[in-house]
N, C-alpha and C positions, 0 to 999 in steps of 0.2 A: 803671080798668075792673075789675070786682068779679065779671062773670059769668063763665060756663065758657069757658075759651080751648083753643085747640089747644095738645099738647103742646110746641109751639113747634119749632119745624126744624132746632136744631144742637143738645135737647139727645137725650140717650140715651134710649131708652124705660124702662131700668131706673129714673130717679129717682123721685123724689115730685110727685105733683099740686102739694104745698104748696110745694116748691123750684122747678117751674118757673112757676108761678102768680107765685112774687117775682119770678124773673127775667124770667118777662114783662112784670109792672107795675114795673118799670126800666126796661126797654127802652120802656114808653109814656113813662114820665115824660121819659127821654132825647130822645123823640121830640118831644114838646110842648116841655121847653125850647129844642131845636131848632127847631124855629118859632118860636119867643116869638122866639129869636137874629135867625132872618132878617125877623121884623116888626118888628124894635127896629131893625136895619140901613136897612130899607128907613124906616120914618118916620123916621130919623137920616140918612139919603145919604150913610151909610157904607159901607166893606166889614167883614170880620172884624176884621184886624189892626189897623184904625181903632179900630174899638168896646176892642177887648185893649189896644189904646195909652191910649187915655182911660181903660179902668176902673183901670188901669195908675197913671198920672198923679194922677188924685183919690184913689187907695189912700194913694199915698205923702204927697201932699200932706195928708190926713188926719192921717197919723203925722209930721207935719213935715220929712220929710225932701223932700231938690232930688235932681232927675232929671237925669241927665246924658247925652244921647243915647246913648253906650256902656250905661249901666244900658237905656236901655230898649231897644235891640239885643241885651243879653245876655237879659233878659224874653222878647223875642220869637221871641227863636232865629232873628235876620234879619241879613244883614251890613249895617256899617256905611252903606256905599252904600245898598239898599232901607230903612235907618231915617234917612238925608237926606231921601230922595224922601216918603216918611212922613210926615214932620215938616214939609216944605215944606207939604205936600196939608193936613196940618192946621191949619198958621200958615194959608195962602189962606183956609180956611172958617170963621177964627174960634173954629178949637174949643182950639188951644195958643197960646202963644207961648215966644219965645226971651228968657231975662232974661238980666242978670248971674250968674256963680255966686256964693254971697255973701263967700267968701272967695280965691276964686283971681280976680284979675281976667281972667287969660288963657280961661279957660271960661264956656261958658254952662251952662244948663239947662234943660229945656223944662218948660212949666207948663200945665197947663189954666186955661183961663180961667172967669171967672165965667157967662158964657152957657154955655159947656161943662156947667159944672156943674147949674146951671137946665136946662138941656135932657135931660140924665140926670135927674134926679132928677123931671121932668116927664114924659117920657117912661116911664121903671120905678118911681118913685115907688109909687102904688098898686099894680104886681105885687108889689115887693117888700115891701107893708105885710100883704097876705093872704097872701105864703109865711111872713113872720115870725110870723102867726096861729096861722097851721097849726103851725109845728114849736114855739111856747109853750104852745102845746095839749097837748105831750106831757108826760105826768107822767116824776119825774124816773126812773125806772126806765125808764122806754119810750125815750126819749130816749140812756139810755147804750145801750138794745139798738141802736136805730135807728145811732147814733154806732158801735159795735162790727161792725156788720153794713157799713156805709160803709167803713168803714178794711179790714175783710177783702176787701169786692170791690174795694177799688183795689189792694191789694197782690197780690190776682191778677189782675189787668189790669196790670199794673205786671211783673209775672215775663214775661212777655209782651214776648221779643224782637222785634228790627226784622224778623227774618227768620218771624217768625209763630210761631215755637215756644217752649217755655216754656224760660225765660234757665237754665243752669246744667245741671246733670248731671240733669236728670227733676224737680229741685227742684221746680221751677216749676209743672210740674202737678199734681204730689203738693200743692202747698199751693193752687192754683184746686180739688183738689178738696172740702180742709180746709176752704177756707172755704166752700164752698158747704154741705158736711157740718153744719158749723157756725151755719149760717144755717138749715136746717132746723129744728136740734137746737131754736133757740130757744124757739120759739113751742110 
């Protein structure tokens, strides 16, 4: 969205048009891949941790490497227990299964299967061929900004304790404000 926005609701009225004008087209793009999430879920009849488990699974299997149900409980930040029942739910609908592991015979390792795979890549196939348009689009200068500006708002969303406040002695917001400072500065 490219036209006049409200100055958005949490930030200060002191900043800049241009700073919150970004972080409101964040917060849309946020918004739409959130959809995108729950219309890829819903033509999948999956839930979230389904969809994180498989993109999970073909990541690694890409890189060669075997998933051991522990690997994808530590992934998931789920106890061992909830990545059984996981795993079960997904051997049932065809989307993993359970192999040998290739050198311990006492283990397994869970794999996605070849439908699995066809059904992602049919399913996000063409979303993901026009976002890779869009960001080859950018010349290589825009590209390190865009990349520079990504990595600064995650490391202050990231200073950003469990308890809502920024992790350390004031650190934390002093560098949410650095990057934000920063993010104006660019352009």
């Amino acid at each position: 969205m490219t036209g006049e926005r409200s100055s958005g609701y949490w930030y200060s009225t002191d900043r800049t048009r241009r700073g919150v004008a970004v972080l409101n087209a964040l917060r849309d793009y946020r918004a739409a891949e959130a959809a995108m999430r729950r219309r890829t879920r819903s033509a999948m009849r999956m839930g979230e941790t389904d969809l994180l488990a498989i993109r999970f699974l073909l990541k690694r299997e890409g890189e060669g490497r075997a998933v051991s149900p522990k690997d994808l409980a530590a992934h998931l930040g789920i106890s061992s227990a909830s990545t059984t029942v996981l795993i079960d739910r997904l051997v049932r609908s065809g989307h993993v299964e359970r192999r040998p592991h290739p050198t311990d015979r006492r283990a397994l390792v869970i794999a996605p299967t070849i439908a699995s795979d066809d059904e992602v890549r049919a399913t996000l196939g063409e979303m993901h061929r026009r976002m890779i348009d869009v960001a080859e689009s950018l010349e290589a200068e825009e590209a390190a900004t865009v990349l520079g500006f990504l990595e600064q708002m995650r490391d202050a969303v990231d200073s950003v304790s469990d308890e809502g406040h920024a992790a350390g002695s004031g650190a934390g917001a002093g560098a949410r404000v650095s990057a934000i400072e920063s993010a104006r500065s660019v352009s």
